[in-house]
PyMOL commands that place a pseudoatom at each C-alpha (Angstrom):
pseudoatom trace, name=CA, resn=UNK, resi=1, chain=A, elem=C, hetatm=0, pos=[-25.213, -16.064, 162.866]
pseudoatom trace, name=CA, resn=UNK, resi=2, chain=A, elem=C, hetatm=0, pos=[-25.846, -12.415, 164.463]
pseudoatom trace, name=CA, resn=UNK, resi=3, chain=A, elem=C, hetatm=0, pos=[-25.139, -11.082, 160.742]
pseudoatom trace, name=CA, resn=UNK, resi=4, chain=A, elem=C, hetatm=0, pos=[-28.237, -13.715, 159.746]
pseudoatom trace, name=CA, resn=UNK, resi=5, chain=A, elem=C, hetatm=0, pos=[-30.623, -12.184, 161.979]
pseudoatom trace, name=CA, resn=UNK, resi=6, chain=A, elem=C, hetatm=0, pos=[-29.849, -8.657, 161.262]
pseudoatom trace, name=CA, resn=UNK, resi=7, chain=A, elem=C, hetatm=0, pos=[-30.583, -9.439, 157.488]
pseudoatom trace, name=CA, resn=UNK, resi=8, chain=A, elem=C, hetatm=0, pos=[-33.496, -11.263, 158.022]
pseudoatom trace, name=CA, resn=UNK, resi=9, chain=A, elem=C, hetatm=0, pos=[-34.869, -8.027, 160.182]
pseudoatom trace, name=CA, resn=UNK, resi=10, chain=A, elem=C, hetatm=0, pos=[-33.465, -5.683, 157.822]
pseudoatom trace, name=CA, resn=UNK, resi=11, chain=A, elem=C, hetatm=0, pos=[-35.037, -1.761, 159.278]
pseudoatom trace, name=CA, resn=UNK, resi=12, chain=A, elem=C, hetatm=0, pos=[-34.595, -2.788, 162.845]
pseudoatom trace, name=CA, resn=UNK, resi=13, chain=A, elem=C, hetatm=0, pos=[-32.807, -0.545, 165.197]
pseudoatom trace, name=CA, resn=UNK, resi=14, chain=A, elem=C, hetatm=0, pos=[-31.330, -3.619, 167.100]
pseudoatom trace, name=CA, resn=UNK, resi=15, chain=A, elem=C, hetatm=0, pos=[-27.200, -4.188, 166.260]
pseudoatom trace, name=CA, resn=UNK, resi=16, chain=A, elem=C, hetatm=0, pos=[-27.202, -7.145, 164.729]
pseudoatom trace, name=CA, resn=UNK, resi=17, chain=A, elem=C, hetatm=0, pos=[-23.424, -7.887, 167.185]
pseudoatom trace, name=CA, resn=UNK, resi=18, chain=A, elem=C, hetatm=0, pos=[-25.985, -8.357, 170.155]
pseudoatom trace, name=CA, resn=UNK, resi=19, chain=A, elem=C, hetatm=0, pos=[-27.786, -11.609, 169.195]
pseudoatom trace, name=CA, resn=UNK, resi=20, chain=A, elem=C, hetatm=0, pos=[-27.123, -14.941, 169.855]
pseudoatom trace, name=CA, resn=UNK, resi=21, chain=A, elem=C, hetatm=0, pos=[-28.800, -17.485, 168.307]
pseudoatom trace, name=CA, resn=UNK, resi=22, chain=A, elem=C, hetatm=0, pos=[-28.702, -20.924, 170.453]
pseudoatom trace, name=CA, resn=UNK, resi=23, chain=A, elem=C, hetatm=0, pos=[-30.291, -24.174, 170.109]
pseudoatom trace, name=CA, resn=UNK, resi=24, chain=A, elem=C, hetatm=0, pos=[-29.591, -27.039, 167.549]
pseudoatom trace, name=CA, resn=UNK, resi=25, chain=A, elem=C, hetatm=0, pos=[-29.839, -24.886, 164.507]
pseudoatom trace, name=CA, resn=UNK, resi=26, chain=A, elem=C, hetatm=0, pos=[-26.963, -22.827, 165.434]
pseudoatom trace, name=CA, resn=UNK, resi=27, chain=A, elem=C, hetatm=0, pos=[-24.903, -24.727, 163.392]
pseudoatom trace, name=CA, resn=UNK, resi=28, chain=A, elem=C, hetatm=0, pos=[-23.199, -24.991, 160.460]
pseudoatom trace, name=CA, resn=UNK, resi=29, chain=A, elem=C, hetatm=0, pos=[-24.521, -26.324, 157.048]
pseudoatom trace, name=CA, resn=UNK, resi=30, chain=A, elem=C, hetatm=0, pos=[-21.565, -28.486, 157.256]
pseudoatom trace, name=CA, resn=UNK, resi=31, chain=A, elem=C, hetatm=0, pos=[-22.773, -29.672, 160.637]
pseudoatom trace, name=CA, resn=UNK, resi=32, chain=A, elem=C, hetatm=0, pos=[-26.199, -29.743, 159.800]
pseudoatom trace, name=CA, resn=UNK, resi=33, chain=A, elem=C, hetatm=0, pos=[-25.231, -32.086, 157.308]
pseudoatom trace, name=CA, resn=UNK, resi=34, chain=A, elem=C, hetatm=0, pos=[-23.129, -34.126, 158.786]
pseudoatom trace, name=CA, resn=UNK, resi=35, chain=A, elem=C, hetatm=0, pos=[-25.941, -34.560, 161.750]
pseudoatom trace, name=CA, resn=UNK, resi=36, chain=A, elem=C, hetatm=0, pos=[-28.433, -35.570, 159.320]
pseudoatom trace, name=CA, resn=UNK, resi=37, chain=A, elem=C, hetatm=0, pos=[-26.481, -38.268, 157.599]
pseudoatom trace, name=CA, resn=UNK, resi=38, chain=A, elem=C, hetatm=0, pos=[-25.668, -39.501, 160.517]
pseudoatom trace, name=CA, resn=UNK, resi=39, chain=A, elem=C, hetatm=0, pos=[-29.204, -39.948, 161.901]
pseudoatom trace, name=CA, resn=UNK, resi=40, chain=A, elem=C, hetatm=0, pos=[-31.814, -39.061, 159.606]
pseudoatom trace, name=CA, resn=UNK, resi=41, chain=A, elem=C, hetatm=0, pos=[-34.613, -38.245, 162.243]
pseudoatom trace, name=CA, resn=UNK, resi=42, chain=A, elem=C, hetatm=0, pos=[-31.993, -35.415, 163.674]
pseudoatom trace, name=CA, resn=UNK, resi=43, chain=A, elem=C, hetatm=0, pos=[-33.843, -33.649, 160.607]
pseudoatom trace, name=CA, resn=UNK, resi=44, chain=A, elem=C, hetatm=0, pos=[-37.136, -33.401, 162.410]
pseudoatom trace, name=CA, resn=UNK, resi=45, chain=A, elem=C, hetatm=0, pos=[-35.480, -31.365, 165.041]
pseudoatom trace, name=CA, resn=UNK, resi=46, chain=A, elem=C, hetatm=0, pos=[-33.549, -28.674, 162.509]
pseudoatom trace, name=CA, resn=UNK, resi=47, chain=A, elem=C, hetatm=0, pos=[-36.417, -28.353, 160.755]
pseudoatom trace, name=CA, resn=UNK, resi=48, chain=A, elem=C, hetatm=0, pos=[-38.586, -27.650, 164.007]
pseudoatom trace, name=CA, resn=UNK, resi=49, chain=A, elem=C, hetatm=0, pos=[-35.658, -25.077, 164.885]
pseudoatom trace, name=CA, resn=UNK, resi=50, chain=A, elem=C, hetatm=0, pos=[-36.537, -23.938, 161.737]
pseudoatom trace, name=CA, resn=UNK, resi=51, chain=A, elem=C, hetatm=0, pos=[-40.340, -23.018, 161.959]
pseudoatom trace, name=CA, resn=UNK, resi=52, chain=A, elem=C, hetatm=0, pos=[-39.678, -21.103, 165.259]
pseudoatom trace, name=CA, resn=UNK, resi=53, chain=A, elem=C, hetatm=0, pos=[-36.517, -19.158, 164.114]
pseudoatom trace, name=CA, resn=UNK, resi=54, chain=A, elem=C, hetatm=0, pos=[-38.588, -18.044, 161.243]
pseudoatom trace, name=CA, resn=UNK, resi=55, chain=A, elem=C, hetatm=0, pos=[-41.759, -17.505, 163.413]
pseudoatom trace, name=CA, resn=UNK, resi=56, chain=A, elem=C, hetatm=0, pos=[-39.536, -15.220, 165.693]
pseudoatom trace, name=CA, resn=UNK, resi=57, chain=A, elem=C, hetatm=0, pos=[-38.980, -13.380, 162.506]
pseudoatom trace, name=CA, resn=UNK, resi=58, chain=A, elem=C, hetatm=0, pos=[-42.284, -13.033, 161.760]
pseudoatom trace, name=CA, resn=UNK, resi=59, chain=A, elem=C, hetatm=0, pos=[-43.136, -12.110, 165.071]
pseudoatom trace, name=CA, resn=UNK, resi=60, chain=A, elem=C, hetatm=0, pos=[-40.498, -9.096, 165.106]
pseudoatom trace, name=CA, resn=UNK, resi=61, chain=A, elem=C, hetatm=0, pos=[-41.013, -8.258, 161.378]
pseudoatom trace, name=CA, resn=UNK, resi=62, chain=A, elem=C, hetatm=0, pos=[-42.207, -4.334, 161.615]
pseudoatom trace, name=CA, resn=UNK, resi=63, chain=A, elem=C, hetatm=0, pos=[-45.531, -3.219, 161.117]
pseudoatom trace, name=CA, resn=UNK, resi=64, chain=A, elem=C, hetatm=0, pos=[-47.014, -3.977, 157.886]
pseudoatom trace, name=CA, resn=UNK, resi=65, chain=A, elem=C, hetatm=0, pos=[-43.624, -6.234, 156.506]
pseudoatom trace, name=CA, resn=UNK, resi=66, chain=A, elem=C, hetatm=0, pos=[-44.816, -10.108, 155.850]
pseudoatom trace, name=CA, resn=UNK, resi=67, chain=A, elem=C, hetatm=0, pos=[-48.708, -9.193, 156.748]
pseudoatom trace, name=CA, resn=UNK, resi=68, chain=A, elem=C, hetatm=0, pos=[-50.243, -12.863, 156.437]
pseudoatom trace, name=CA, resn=UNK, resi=69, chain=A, elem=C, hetatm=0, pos=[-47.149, -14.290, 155.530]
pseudoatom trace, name=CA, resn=UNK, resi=70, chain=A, elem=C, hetatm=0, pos=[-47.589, -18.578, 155.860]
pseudoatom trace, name=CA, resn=UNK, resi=71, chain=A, elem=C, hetatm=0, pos=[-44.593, -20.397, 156.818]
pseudoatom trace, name=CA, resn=UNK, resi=72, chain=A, elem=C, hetatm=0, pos=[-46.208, -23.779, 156.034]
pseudoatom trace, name=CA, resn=UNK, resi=73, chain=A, elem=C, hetatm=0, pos=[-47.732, -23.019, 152.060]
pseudoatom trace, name=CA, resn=UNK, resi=74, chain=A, elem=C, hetatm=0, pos=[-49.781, -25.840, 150.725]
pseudoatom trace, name=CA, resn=UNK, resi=75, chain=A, elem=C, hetatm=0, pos=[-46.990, -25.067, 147.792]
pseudoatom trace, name=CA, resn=UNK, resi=76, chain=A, elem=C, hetatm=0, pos=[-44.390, -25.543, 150.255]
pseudoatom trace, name=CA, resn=UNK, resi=77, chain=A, elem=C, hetatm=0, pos=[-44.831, -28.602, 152.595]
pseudoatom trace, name=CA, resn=UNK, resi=78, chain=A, elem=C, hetatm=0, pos=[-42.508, -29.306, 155.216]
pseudoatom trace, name=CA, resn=UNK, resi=79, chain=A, elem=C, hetatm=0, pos=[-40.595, -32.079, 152.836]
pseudoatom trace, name=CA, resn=UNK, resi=80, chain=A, elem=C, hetatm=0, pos=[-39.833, -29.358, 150.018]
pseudoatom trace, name=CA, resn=UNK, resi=81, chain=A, elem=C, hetatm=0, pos=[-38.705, -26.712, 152.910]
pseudoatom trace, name=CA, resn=UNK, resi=82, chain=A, elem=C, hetatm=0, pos=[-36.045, -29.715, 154.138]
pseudoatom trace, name=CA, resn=UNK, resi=83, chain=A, elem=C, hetatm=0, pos=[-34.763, -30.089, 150.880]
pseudoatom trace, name=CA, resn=UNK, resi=84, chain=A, elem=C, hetatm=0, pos=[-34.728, -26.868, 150.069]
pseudoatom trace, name=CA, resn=UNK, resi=85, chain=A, elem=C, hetatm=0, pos=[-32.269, -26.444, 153.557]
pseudoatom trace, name=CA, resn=UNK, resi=86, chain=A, elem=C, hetatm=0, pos=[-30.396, -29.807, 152.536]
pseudoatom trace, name=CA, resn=UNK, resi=87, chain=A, elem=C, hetatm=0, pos=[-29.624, -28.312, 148.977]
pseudoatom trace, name=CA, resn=UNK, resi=88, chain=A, elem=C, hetatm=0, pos=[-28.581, -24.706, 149.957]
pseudoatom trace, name=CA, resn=UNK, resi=89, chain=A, elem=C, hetatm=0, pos=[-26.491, -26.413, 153.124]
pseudoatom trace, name=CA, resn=UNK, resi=90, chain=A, elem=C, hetatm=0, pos=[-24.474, -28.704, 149.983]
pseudoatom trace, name=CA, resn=UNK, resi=91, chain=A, elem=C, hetatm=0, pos=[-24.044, -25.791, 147.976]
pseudoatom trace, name=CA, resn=UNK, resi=92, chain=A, elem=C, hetatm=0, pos=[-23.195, -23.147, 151.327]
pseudoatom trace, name=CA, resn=UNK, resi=93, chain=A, elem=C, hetatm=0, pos=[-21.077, -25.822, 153.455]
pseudoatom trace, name=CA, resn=UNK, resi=94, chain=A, elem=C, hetatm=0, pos=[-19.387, -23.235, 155.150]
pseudoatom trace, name=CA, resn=UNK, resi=95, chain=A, elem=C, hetatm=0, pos=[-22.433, -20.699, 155.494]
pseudoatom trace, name=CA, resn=UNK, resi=96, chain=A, elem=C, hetatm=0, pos=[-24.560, -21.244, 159.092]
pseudoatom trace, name=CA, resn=UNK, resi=97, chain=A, elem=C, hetatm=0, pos=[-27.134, -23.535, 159.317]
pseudoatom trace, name=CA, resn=UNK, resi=98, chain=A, elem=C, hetatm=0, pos=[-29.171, -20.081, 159.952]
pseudoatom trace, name=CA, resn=UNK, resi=99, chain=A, elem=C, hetatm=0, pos=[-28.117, -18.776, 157.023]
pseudoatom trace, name=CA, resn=UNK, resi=100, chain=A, elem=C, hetatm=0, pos=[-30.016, -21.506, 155.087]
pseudoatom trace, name=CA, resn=UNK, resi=101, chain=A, elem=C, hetatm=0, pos=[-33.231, -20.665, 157.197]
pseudoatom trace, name=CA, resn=UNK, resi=102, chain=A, elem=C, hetatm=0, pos=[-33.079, -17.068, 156.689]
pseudoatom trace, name=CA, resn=UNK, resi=103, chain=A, elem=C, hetatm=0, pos=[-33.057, -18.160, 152.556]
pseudoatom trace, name=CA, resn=UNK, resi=104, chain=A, elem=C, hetatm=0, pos=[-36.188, -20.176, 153.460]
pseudoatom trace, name=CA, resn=UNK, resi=105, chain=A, elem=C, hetatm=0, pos=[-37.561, -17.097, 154.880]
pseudoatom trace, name=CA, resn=UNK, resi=106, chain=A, elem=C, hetatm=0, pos=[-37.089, -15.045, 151.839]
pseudoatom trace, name=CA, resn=UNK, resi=107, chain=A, elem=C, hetatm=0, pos=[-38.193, -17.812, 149.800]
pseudoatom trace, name=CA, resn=UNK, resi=108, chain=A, elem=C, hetatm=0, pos=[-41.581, -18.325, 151.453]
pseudoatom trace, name=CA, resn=UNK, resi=109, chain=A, elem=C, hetatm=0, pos=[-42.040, -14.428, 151.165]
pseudoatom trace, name=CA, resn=UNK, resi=110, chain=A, elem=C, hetatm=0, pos=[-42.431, -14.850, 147.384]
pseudoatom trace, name=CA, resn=UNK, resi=111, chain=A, elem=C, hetatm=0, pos=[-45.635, -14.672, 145.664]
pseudoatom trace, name=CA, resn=UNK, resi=112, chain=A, elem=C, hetatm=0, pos=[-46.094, -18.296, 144.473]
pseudoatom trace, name=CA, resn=UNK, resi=113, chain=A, elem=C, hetatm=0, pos=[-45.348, -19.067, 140.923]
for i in range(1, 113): cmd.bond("trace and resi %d" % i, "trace and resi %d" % (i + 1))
show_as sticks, trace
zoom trace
C-alpha cells in the first residue's frame, strides 16, 4: 500500500516505506470484494475511504500538480467511480484495494472525453 501512495505523490521527498495507510480501504481488491458481496451497503464506506484517500492526495499534491482538480465530475458520479473500483478490483484481485483508488485518481485527472 506504501508503494500506492508513493506513486500517487510521485516528486515527493517522503520514502514511500514510511506510510501506512489504515482504515477500511486498506484492503485488498480481493477483500474489498468479498466485503461487498457480502453486504452491499459495506460499499458506501470504501467508497467514502475513497474520497478522503484521494482528497489527502490532493491535499499533498505539490504546488501547481491537480490545480482545480474535482473528485466528484458531473461526468463521473459516485455510481460510475464504484464501478469503476468494482471492475479494476475483478480484474487486480490480488492488487490493494488502494491500488484501485490511486487508478481512480489518475482517472479523474484526465481531461474529459
Amino acid at each position: 500500500m506504501g508503494q500506492a501512495w508513493g506513486q500517487a505523490m510521485q516528486g515527493r521527498a517522503q520514502s514511500a516505506d514510511s506510510v501506512k495507510i489504515v482504515g477500511i480501504g486498506a484492503s485488498s481488491c480481493a477483500d474489498f470484494l468479498q466485503g461487498v458481496t457480502a453486504d452491499p451497503a459495506a460499499e458506501r464506506d470504501y467508497i467514502a475511504w475513497a474520497q478522503g484517500f484521494m482528497s489527502g492526495v490532493l491535499l499533498r499534491a505539490p504546488t501547481g500538480r491537480d490545480v482545480d482538480l474535482d473528485l466528484l465530475p458531473p461526468q463521473f458520479p459516485l455510481a460510475r467511480q464504484a464501478e469503476f473500483l468494482r471492475r479494476y478490483c475483478e480484474a487486480n484481485g490480488a492488487r490493494d484495494f488502494s491500488d484501485a483508488v490511486i487508478e481512480l485518481y489518475r482517472t479523474l485527472r484526465m481531461p474529459p472525453s
